[in-house]
VOMILUM-165914 format. One line per field, with one value per residue (C-alpha): residue number from 1; residue in three letters; x, y, z. Coordinates in steps of 0.001 Angstrom, whole numbers, always signed. Layout:
BEGIN
k	c(NUM/...)
r	c(ALA/...)
u	c(X/...)
v	c(Y/...)
w	c(Z/...)
This chain:
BEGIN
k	c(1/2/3/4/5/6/7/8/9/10/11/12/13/14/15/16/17/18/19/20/21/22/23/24/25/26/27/28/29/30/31/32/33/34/35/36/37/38/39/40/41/42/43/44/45/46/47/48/49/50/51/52/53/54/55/56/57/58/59/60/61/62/63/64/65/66/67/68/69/70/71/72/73/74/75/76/77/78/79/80/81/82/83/84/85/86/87/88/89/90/91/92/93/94/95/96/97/98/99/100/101/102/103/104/105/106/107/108/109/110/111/112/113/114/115/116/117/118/119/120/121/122/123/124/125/126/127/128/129/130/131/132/133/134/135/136/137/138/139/140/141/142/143/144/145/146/147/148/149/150/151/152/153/154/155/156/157/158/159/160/161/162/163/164/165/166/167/168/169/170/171/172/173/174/175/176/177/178/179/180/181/182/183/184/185/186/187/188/189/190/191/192/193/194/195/196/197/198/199/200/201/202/203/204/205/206/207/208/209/210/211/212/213/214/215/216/217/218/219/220/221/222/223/224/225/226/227/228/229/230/231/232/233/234/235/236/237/238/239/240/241/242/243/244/245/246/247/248/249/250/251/252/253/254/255/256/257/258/259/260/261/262/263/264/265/266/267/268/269/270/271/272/273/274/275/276/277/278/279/280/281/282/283/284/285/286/287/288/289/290/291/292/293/294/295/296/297/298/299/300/301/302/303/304/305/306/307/308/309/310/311/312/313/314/315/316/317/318/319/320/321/322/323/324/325/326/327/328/329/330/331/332/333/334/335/336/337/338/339/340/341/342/343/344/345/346/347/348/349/350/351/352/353/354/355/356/357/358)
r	c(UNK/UNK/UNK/UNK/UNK/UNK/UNK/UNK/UNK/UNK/UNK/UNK/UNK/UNK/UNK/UNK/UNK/UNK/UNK/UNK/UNK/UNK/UNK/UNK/UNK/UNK/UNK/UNK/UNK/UNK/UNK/UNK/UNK/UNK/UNK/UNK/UNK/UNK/UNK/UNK/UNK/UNK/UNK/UNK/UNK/UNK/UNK/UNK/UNK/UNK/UNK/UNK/UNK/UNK/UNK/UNK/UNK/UNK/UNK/UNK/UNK/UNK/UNK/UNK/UNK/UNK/UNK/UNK/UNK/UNK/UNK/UNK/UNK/UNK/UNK/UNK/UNK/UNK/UNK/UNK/UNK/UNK/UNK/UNK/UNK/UNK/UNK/UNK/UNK/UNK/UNK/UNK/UNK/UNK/UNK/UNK/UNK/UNK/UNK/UNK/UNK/UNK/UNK/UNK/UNK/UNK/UNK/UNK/UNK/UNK/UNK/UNK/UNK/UNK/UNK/UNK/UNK/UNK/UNK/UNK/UNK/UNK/UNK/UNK/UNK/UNK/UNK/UNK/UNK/UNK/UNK/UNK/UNK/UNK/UNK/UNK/UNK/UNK/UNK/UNK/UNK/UNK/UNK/UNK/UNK/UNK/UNK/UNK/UNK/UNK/UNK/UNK/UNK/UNK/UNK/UNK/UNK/UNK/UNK/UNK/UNK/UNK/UNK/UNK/UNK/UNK/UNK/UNK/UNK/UNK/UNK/UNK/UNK/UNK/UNK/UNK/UNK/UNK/UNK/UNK/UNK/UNK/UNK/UNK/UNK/UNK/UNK/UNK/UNK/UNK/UNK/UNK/UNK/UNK/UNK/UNK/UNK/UNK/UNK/UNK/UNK/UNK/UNK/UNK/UNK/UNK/UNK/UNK/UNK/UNK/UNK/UNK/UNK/UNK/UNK/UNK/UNK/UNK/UNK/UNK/UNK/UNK/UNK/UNK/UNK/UNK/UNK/UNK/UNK/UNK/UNK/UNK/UNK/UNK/UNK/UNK/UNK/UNK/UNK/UNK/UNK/UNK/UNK/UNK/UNK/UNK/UNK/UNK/UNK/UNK/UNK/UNK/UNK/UNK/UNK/UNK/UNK/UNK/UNK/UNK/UNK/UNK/UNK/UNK/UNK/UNK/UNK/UNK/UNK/UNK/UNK/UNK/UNK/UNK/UNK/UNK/UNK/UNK/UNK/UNK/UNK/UNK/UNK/UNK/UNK/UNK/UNK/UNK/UNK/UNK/UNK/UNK/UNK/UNK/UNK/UNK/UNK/UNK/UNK/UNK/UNK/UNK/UNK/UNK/UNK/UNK/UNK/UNK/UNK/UNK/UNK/UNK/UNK/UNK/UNK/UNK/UNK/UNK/UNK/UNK/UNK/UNK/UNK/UNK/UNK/UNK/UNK/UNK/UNK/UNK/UNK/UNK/UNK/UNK/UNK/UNK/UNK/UNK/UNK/UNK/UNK/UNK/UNK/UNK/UNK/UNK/UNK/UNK/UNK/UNK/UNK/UNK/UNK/UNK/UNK/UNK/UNK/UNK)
u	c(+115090/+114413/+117274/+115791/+118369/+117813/+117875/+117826/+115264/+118494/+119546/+116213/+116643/+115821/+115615/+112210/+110890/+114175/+113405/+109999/+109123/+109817/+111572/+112398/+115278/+116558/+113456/+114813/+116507/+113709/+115390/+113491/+115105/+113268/+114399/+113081/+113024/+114466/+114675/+117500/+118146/+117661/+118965/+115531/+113438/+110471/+111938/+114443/+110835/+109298/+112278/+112768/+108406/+109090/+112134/+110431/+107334/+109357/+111351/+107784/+106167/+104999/+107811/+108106/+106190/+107891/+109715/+110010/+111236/+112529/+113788/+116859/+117156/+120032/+121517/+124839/+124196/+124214/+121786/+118775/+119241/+115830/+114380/+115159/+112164/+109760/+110409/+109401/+112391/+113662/+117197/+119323/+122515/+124800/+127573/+130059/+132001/+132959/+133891/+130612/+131635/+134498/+131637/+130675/+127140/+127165/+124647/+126135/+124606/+125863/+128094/+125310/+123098/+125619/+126190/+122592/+122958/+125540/+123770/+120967/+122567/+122369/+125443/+127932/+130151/+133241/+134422/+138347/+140679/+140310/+136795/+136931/+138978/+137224/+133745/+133877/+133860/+131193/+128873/+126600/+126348/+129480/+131663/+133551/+135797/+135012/+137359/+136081/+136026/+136434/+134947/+138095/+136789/+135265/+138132/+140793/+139555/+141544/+144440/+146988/+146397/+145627/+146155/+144881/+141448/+141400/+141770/+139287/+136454/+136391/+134778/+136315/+137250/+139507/+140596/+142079/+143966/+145238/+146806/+147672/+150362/+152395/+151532/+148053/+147247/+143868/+141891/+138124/+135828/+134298/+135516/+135032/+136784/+139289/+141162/+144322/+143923/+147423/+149410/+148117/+148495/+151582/+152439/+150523/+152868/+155698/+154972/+153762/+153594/+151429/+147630/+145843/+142310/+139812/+136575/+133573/+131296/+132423/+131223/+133647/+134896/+137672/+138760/+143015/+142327/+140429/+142943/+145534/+145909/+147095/+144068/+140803/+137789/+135765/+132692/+131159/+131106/+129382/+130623/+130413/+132589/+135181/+137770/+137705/+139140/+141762/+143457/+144055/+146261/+149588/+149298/+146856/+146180/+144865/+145272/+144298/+144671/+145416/+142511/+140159/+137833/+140759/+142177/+139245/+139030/+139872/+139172/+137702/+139622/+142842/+141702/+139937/+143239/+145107/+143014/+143097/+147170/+147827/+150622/+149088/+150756/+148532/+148474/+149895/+146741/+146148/+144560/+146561/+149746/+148209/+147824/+148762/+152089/+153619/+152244/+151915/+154057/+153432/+153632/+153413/+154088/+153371/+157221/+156740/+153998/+156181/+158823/+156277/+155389/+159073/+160055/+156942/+158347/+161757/+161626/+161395/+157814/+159918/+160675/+157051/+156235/+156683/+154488/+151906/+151625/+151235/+148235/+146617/+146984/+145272/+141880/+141805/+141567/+138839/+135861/+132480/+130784/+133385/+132819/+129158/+128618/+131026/+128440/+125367/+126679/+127026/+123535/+122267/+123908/+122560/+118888/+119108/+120592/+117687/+115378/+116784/+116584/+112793)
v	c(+14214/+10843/+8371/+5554/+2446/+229/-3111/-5345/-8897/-11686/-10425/-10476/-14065/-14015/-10309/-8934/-7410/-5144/-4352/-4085/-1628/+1945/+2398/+6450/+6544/+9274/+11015/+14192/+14838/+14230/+11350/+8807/+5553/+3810/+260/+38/-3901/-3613/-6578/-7705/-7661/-3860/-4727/-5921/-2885/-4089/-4579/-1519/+485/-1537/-804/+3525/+4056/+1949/+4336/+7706/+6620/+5899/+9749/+11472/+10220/+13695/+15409/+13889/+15548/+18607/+19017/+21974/+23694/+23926/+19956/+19025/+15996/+14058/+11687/+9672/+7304/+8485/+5550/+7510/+10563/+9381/+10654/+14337/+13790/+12097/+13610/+16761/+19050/+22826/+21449/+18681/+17793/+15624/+13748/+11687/+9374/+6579/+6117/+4417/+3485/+969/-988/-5085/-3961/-792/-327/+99/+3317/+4598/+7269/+8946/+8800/+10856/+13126/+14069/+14326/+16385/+18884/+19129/+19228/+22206/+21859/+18844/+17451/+15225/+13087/+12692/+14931/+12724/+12672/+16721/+17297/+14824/+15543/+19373/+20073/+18321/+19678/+23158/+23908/+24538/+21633/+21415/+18766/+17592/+15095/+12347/+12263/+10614/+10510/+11241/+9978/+7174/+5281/+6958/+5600/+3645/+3485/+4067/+336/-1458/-5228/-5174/-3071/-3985/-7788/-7782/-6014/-7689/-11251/-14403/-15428/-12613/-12837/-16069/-14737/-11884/-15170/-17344/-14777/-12777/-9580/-8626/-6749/-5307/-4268/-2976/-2415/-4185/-6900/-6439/-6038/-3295/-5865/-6918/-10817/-11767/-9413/-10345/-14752/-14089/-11704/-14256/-16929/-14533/-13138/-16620/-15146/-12487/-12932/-11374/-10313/-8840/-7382/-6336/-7854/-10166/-9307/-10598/-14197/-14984/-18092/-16074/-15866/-18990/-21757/-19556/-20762/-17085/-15070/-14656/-13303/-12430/-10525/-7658/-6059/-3447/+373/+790/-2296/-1404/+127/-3161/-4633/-1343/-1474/-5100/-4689/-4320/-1940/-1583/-2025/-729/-3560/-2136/-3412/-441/+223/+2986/+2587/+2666/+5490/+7968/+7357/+8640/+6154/+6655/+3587/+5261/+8245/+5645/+3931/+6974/+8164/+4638/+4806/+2332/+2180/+2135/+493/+1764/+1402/+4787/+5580/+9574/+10784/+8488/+9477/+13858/+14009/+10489/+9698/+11621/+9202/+5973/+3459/+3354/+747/+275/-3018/-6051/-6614/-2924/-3812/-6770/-4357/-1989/-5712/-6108/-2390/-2599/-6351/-4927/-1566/-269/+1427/+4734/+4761/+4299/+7121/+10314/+9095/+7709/+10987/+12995/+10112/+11464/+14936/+14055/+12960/+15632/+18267/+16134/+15423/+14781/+17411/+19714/+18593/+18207/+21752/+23097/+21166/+22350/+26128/+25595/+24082/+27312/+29586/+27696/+27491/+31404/+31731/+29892/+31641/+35447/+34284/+33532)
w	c(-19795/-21544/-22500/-24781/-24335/-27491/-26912/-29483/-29963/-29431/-26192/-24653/-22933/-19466/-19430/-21150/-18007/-18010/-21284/-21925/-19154/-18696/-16221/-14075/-13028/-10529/-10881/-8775/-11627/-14581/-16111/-17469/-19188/-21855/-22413/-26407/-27798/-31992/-34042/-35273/-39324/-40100/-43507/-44404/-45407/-43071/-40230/-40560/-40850/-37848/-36002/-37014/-36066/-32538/-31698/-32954/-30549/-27120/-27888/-29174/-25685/-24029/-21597/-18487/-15165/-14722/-17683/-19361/-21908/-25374/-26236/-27817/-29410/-28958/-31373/-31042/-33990/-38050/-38267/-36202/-38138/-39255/-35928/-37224/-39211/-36797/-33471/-32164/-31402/-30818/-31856/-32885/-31366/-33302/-30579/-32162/-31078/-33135/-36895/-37357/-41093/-39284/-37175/-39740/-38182/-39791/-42612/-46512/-46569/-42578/-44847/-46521/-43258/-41493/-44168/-43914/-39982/-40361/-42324/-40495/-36678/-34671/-33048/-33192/-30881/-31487/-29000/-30608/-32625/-35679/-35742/-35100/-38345/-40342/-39955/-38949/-42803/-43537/-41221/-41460/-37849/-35840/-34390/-31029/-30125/-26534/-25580/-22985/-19353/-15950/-12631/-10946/-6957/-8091/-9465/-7092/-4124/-2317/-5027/-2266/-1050/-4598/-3836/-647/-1465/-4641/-3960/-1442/-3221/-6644/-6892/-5990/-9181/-9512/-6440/-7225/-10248/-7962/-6146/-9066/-11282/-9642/-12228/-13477/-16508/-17001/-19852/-19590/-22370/-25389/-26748/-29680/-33352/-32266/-30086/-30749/-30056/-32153/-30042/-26685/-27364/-28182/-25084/-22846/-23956/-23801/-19973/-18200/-14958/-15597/-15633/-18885/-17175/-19851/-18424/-20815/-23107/-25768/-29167/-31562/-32014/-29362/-30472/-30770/-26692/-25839/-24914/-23953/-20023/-18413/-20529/-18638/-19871/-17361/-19088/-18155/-14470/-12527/-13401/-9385/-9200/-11812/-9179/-6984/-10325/-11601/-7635/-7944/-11596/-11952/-15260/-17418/-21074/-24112/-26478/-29904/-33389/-35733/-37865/-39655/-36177/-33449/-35023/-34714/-30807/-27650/-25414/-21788/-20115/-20284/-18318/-15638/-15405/-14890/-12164/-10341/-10827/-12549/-15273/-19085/-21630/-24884/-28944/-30328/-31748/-33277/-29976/-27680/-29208/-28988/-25776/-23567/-24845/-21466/-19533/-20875/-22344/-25847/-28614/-32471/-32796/-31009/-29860/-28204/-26402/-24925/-24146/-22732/-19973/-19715/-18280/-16055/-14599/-14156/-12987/-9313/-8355/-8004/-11785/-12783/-10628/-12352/-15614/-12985/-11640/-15450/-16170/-12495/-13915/-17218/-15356/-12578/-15632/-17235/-14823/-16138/-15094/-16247/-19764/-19588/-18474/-21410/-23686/-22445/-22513/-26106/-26320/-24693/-27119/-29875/-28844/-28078/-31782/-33032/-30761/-31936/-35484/-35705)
């Protein structure tokens, strides 16, 4: 298997080795990771062409030792559907997860690009309910919705002591805000457009005493959270070190704006938080509301998400424990592998399809 990671030009500071090398990774299992340099600007026709060849050459390398047979090619973004074209394949497996259209990077044209995916995948995959309904019509092949999933062990050990553990094993400077407030809330992920900076200045101004902790890369401006003493951004951390962080919270949070992109997700944090047991407090978002809402505390508006901070500060740990327990259940049906097996079953039936037809 080959994964090309795309990196583009600007973020190459201090880091071209990383990038510029190909790099195996766990070879016992044929996985090779291509770091692949872009330039930024793919609204310019030239570089937009520079930038489709360089891709189409890292995936159109020859298999790696001991490879074999038939290859699927893989696509997660409308804007590679180009690679149908240039890159040797048996099949083409279209796995969405995002409402690409909602993305300022997106290009004008990102609808008609994954039109034309559409109708040419094999097989495609949506990752929510929304995007399931919305683009299942529009595609040739047939559509499943796989929902997303959760390594269950990794972030439920040690949940059963959470401030202590979790305390100890993040880094100091979280540490010290485990010391400073005498709540945490936690949110991990991007941070990016889809937050919901309004709501959470005005909670952190609300709730003093709790410590806002956001972990992830910033790509948005932050200026709404910047200046606000009791909000932390912290950056992005370690996917072995995320638990460290999740057993040191108090609850967590999905702090969402509602919008065209947040409501065509089902996002992966909340199933992490449930298996680390932590309380969620999340936007009622399509998906969220389908099949969370039994577990989480749920808002609409920005005063119900400080009502959501002012249960959780009130009420005893025996209260909480009953939807704490439904958000454990959610994850232990939902493991990784689970999923990732259903997917590749379907992959199977499609190449022999293929196969049977020629």
């Amino acid at each position: 298997m080959r994964w090309v990671e795309c990196r583009y030009a600007r973020w190459l500071a201090g880091r071209a080795a990383e990038f510029f090398r190909a790099r195996p990774e766990r070879p016992e299992a044929n996985l090779e990771v291509w770091p692949v340099t872009l330039i930024n600007g793919e609204r310019l026709p030239p570089i937009r062409s520079w930038n489709k060849a360089r891709l189409a050459r890292a995936l159109d390398r020859p298999s790696p030792p001991g490879a074999e047979g038939p290859r699927v090619l893989w696509i997660y973004n409308p804007h590679e559907g180009h690679l149908v074209d240039r890159v040797a394949h048996d099949l083409v497996v279209y796995d969405i997860m995002d409402e690409y259209r909602g993305f300022p990077w997106s290009p004008a044209n990102i609808a008609e690009e994954e039109i034309e995916l559409l109708r040419r995948a094999d097989c495609v995959f949506a990752g929510t309910r929304a995007l399931y309904e919305g683009k299942g019509r529009l595609a040739q092949g047939p559509v499943e919705c796989i929902l997303s999933g959760v390594e269950v062990e990794h972030f439920a050990r040690g949940s059963g002591a959470k401030d202590e553990q979790g305390a100890a094993g993040a880094d100091r400077v979280h540490r010290d805000l485990r010391n400073r407030y005498r709540r945490l809330l936690g949110y991990a992920g991007m941070v990016d457009v889809r937050i919901d900076q309004a709501m959470l200045r005005a909670a952190a101004r609300a709730f003093a005493h709790w410590g806002f902790v956001l972990l992830g890369p910033v790509t948005t401006n932050v200026d709404d959270l910047q200046g606000v003493p009791n909000i932390h951004l912290l950056g992005a951390r370690p996917y072995a070190d995320l638990p460290s962080y999740y057993h040191a919270w108090d609850a967590a949070a999905l702090p969402f704006v509602d919008s065209e992109l947040t409501r065509h997700i089902n996002p992966t944090k909340i199933l992490e938080y449930g298996a680390a047991g932590l309380p969620i407090i999340a936007r009622a978002l399509p998906d969220v509301e389908r099949y969370y809402a039994d577990g989480a505390w749920l808002y609409r508006t920005g005063e119900e998400f400080m009502a959501s901070l002012r249960v959780l500060d009130e009420s005893a740990p025996a209260d909480r424990a009953p939807r704490l327990q439904i958000a454990r259940g959610w994850a232990e049906q939902r493991s990784w592998d689970a999923l990732a097996g259903r997917m590749l079953e379907t992959v199977e039936s499609r190449l022999k399809s293929k196969h049977d037809k020629m």
